[in-house]
C-alpha positions in Angstrom: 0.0 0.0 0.0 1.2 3.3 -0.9 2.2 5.7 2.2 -0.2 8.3 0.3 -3.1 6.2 0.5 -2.6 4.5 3.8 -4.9 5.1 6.3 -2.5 6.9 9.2 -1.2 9.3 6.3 -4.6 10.5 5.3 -6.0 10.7 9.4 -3.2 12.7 9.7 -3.8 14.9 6.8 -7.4 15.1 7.9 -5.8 16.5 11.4 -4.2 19.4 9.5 -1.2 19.6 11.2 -0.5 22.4 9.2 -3.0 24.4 10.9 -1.1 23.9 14.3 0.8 27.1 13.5 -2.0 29.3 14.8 -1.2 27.6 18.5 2.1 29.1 18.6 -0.1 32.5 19.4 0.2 30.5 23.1 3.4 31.6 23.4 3.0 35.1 23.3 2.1 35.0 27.0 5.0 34.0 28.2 7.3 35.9 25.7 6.2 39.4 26.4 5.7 38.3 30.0 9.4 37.9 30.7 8.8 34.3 31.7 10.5 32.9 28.9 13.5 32.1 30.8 11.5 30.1 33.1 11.8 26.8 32.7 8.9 25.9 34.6 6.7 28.2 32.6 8.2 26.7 29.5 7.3 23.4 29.7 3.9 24.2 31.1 3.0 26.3 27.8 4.5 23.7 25.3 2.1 21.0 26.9 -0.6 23.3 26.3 -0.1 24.1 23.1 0.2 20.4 22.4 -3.6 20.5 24.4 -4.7 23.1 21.9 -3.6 21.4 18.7 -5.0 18.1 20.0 -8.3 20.1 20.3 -8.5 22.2 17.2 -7.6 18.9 15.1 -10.7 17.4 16.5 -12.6 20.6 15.4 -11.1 20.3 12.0 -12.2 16.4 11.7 -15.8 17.6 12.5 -15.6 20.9 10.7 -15.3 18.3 7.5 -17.8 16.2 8.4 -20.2 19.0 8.4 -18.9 20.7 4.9 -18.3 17.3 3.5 -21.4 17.7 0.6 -19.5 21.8 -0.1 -16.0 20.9 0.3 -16.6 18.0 -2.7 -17.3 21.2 -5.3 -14.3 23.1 -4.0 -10.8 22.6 -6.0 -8.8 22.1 -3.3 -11.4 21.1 -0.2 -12.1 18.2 -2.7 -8.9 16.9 -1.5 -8.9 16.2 2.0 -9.4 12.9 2.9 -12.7 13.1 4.0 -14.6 14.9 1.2 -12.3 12.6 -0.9 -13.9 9.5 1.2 -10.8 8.5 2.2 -12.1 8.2 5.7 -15.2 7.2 6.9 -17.6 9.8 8.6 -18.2 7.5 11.4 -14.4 7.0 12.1 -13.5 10.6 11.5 -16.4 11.3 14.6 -15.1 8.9 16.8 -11.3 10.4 16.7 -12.6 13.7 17.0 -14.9 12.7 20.1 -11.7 10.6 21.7 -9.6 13.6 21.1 -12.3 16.2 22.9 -12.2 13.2 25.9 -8.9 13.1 26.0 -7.9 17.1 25.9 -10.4 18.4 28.4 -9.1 16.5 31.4 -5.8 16.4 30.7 -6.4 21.0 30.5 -8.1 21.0 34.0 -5.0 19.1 35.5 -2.6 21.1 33.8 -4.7 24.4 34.7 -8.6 25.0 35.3 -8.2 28.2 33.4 -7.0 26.7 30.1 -9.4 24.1 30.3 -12.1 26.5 30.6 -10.3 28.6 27.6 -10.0 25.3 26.0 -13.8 24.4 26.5 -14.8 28.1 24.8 -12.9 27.2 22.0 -14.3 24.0 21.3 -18.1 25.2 22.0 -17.4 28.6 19.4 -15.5 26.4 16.8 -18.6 23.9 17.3 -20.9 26.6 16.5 -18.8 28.0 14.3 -19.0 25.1 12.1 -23.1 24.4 12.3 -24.4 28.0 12.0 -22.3 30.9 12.4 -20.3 30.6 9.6 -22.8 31.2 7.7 -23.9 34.8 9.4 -22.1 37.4 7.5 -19.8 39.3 9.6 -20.6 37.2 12.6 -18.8 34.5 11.0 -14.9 36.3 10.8 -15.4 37.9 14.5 -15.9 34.1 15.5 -13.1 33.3 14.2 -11.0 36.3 15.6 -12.7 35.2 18.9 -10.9 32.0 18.2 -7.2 33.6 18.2 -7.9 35.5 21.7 -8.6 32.4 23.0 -5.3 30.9 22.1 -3.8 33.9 23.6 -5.8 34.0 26.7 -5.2 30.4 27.1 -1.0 30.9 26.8 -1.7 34.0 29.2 -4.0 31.6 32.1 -1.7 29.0 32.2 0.7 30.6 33.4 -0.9 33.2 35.1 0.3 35.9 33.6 -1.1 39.3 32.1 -0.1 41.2 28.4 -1.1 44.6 27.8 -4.5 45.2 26.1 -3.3 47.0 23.3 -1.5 43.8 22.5 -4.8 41.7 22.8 -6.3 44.8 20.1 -3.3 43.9 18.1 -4.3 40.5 17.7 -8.6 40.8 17.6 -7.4 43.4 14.5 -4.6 41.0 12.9 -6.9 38.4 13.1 -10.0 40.0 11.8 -7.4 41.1 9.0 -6.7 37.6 8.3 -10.5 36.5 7.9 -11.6 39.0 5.5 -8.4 38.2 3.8 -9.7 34.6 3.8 -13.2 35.8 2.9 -12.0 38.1 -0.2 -9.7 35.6 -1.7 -12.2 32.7 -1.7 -14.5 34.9 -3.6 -11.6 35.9 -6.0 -11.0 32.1 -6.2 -14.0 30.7 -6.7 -15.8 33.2 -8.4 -19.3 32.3 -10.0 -19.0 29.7 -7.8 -18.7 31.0 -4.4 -22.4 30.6 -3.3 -22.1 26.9 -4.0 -19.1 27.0 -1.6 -20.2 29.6 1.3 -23.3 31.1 1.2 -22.1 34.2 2.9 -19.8 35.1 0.4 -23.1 36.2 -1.4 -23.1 39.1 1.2 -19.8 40.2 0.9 -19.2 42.9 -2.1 -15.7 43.1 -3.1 -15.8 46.7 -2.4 -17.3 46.0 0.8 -14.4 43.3 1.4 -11.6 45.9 0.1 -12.8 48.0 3.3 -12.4 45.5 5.7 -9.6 44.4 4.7 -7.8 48.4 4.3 -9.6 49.2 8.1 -7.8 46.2 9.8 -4.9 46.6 8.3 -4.4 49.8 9.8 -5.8 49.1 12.7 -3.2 46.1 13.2 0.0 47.8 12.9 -1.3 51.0 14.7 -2.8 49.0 17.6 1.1 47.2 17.7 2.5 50.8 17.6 0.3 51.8 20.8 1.1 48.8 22.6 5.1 49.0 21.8 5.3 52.8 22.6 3.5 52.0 25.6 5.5 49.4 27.0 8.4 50.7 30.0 11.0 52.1 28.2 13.9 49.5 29.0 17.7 50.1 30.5 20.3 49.0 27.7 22.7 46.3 30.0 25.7 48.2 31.1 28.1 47.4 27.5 25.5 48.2 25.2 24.8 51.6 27.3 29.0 52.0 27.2 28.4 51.7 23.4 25.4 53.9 22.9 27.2 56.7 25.2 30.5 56.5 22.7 28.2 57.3 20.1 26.6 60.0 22.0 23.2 58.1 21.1 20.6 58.6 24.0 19.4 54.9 24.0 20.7 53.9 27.8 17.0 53.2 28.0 14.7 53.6 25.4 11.0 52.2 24.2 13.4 49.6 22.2 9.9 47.9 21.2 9.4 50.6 18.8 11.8 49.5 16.5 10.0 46.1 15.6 6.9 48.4 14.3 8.4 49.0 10.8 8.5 45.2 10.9 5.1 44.8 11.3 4.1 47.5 8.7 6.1 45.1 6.6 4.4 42.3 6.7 0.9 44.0 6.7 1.8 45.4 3.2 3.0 41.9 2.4 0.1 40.5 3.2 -1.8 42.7 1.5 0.3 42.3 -1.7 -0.2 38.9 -1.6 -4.2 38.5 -1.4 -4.0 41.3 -4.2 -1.6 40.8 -6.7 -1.1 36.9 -6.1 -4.5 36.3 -5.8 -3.9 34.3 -2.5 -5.1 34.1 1.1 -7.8 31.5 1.5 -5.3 29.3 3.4 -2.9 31.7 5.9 -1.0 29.3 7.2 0.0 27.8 3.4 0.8 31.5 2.8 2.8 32.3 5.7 5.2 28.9 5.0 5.2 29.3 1.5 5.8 33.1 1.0 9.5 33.4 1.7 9.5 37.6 2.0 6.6 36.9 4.6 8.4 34.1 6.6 11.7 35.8 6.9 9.5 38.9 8.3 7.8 37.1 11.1 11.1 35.4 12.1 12.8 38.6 12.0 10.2 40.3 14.3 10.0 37.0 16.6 14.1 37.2 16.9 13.9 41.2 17.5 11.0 41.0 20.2 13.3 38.3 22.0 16.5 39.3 22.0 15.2 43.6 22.7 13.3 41.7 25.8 15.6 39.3 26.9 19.2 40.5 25.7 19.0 43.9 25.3 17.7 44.6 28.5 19.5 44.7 31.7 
């Protein structure tokens, strides 16, 4: 039997590992927290986000079982190993349901307040699936709601706290994200899109265009806020020796600020690529595919690090 048409290949596909890389917004509690360092804090975060994955694959297997009939027209969705009846529906149920057992438990012993940030997710993602998705407009704030959750959820675990123009940062990068999902499906599927998701009926391009402009802005200028209004940070004593024999005024500085350009960045690159390569539908295939975009995000990720944790004394 080939490995492509085994059954653990396509369960796995149908799991959408790929997906997992929206969990690693867990770890933005205990980055900008300081905790980093901590081992402790570590370890209790990773096992979370394994939690989350565990849980939002389950979500996924259902989410397919529910769009199994749509995602047969789509030209990609026709794929998965579901729609592609690769899988049974009464297998993929029983994984997801075994999966949901298993994760909820294993949250309340690591910490009550994932598990109850764990539980939200899986009832909004369930509702998600059977009826809000197709509410037009309710359907991308369900899916921003989503993203806070994996934040708050990396923030409750290990009891820390992030500034709340950081948790605007993300609701507005998120939202950005989704009507970047919604306006490239529509440019994808075109005639089609009805057949696909009814709610993309309700959604004008022109309507889309100024979604997708307003949370844009509203992304990198909520980042600015929150970076400008983090405590300015003492330079360690070498760094300040080398500031001073440049007569540069940077002994202790809003450091922060100089990852914002970063993010403007990657906002227009974004932006570029649901406009003039006609992609979007599938972030996560666009963030590890779009090279520009990947070296952006790693760039800001090693900045924010090493301006928290080297930089500073």
């Amino acid at each position: 039997m080939k490995l492509n048409n085994s059954f653990a290949f396509n369960l796995l596909k149908a799991l959408r590992p790929r997906q997992w890389i929206k969990n690693f917004a867990l770890f933005a509690g205990i980055i900008f927290s300081g905790q980093l360092i901590n081992p402790n804090a570590v370890i209790t975060t990773f096992q979370a986000f394994l939690l989350f994955c565990a849980a939002s694959s389950s979500i996924y297997l259902l989410n397919d079982v529910f769009d199994i009939e749509r995602d047969r027209l789509h030209p990609f969705k026709s794929k998965r190993p579901i729609a592609a009846g690769k899988l049974s529906v009464n297998l993929v149920i029983g994984v997801a349901l075994v999966l949901i057992c298993a994760v909820l438990p294993f949250s309340y012993a690591l910490s009550p307040a994932l598990f109850l940030a764990i539980l939200a997710y899986l009832i909004l993602q369930l509702f998600y699936s059977a009826y809000l998705k197709q509410i037009i407009l309710i359907d991308v704030m369900a899916i921003a709601a989503g993203f806070l959750l994996r934040i708050y959820a990396g923030v409750w675990v290990i009891d820390a706290h992030l500034n709340v123009w950081f948790l605007l940062t993300v609701l507005s990068f998120a939202l950005f994200l989704a009507i970047g999902k919604r306006r490239s499906e529509l440019t994808l599927l075109q005639g089609q899109a009805s057949k696909h998701r009814e709610t993309l009926l309700h959604y004008p391009e022109n309507f889309l265009d100024i979604l997708t402009a307003m949370f844009a802005n509203s992304t990198w200028l909520s980042y600015a806020f929150f970076a400008f209004l983090q405590p300015p940070i003492s330079a360690r004593y070498r760094i300040s020796l080398l500031f001073e024999n440049f007569s540069l005024p940077f002994s202790q500085a809003k450091f922060l600020m100089a990852t914002v350009p970063i993010v403007i960045y990657g906002v227009m690159r974004y932006l570029y690529i649901i406009y003039e390569k006609k992609e979007g539908e599938s972030p996560e295939r666009v963030l590890l595919t779009d090279k520009p975009l990947l070296v952006t995000v790693i760039v800001w990720i090693v900045m924010v690090i090493g301006i928290i944790y080297y930089l500073g004394a």
